[in-house]
C-alpha positions as CSV (number, residue, x, y, z in Angstrom):
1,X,0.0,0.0,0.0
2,X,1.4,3.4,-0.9
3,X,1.1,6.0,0.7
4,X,-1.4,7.9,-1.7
5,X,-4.9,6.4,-0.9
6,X,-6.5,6.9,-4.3
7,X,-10.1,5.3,-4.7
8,X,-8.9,1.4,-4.5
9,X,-9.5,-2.1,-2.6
10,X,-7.7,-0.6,-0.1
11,X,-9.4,2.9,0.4
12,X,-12.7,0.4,0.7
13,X,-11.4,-2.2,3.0
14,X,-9.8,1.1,5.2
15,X,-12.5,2.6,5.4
16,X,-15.3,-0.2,6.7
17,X,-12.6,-0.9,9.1
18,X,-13.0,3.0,10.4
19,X,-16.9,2.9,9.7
20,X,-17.7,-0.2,11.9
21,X,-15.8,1.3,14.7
22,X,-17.1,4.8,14.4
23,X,-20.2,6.7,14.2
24,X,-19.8,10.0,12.3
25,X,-21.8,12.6,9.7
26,X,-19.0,14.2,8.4
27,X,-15.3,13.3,7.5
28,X,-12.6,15.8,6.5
29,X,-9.3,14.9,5.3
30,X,-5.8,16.1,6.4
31,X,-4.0,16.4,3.1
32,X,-4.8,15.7,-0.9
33,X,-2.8,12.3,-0.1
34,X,-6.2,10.9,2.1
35,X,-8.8,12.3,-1.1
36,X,-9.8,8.5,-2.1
37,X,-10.2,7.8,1.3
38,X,-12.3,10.6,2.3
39,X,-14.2,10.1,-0.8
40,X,-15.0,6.4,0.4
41,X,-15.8,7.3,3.8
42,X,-18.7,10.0,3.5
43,X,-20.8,6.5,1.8
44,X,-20.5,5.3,5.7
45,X,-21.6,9.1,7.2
46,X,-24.9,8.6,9.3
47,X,-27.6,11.6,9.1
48,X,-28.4,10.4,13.1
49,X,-24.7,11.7,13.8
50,X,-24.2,14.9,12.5
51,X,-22.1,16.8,14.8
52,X,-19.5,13.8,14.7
53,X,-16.4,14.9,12.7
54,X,-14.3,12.5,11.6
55,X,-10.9,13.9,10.9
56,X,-8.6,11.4,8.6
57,X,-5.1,11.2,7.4
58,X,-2.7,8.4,6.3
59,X,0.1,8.9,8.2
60,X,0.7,9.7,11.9
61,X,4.4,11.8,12.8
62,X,4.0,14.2,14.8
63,X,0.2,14.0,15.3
64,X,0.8,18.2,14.6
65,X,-1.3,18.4,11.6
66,X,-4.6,16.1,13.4
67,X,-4.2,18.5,16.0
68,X,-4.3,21.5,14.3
69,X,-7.7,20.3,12.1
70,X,-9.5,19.9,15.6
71,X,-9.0,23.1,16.9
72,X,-9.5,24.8,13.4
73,X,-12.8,22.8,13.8
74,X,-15.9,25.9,14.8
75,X,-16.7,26.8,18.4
76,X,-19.9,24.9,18.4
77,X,-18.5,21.6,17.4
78,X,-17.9,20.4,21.0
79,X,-14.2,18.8,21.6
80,X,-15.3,15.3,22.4
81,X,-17.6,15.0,18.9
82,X,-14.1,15.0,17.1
83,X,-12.8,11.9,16.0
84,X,-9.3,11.1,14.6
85,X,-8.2,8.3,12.4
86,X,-5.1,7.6,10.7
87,X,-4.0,4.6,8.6
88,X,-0.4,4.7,10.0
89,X,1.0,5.9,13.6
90,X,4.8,6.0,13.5
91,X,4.4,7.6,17.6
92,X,1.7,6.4,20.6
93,X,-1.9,8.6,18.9
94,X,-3.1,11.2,21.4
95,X,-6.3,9.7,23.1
96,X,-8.9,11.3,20.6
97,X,-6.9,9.8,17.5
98,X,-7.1,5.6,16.6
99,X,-4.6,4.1,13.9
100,X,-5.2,1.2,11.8
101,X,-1.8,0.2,12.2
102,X,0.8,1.3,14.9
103,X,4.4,1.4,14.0
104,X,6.5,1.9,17.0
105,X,7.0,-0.1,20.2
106,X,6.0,1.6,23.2
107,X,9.1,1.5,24.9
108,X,10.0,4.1,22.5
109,X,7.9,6.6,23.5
């Protein structure tokens, strides 16, 4: 898998993994790199959960970039209706973030 999530097997298998953990009504991604993915996500938005966000990207570093979507997000979007998912943590996810698939041991952090 590269790093590019274009519209693919992939893209559709990522996201029912994110969908049948998460209830959301709208998704936003990080960078151009997460369009395919975003693109297959809003098919699993719910009208009942509107004022969940789901924020995506494909690749955790820093966790800078998630963290700077959330608080770009309105005032009236409360905190905990945010939701953060990435394909790929490199570092341990802040709380409000899950990963697909964790890269680092936790020794190392």
């Amino acid at each position: 898998m590269n790093s590019r999530c274009s519209v693919s097997f992939e893209n559709t298998y990522l996201a029912k993994h994110i969908a049948e953990r998460t209830d959301f009504g709208m998704v936003q991604g990080i960078s151009e790199d997460c369009r395919g993915l975003v693109d297959v996500l809003e098919n699993y938005a719910r009208w009942e959960a509107p004022f969940n966000i789901l924020i995506v990207d494909t690749i955790l570093t820093t966790g800078e970039s998630m963290e700077q979507a959330k608080a770009a997000m309105p005032p009236q979007i409360h905190r905990d209706d945010i939701i953060g998912w990435v394909v790929v943590a490199r570092v341990e996810p802040p709380a409000w973030i899950n990963a697909i698939f964790k890269l680092f041991n936790k020794s190392e952090n």
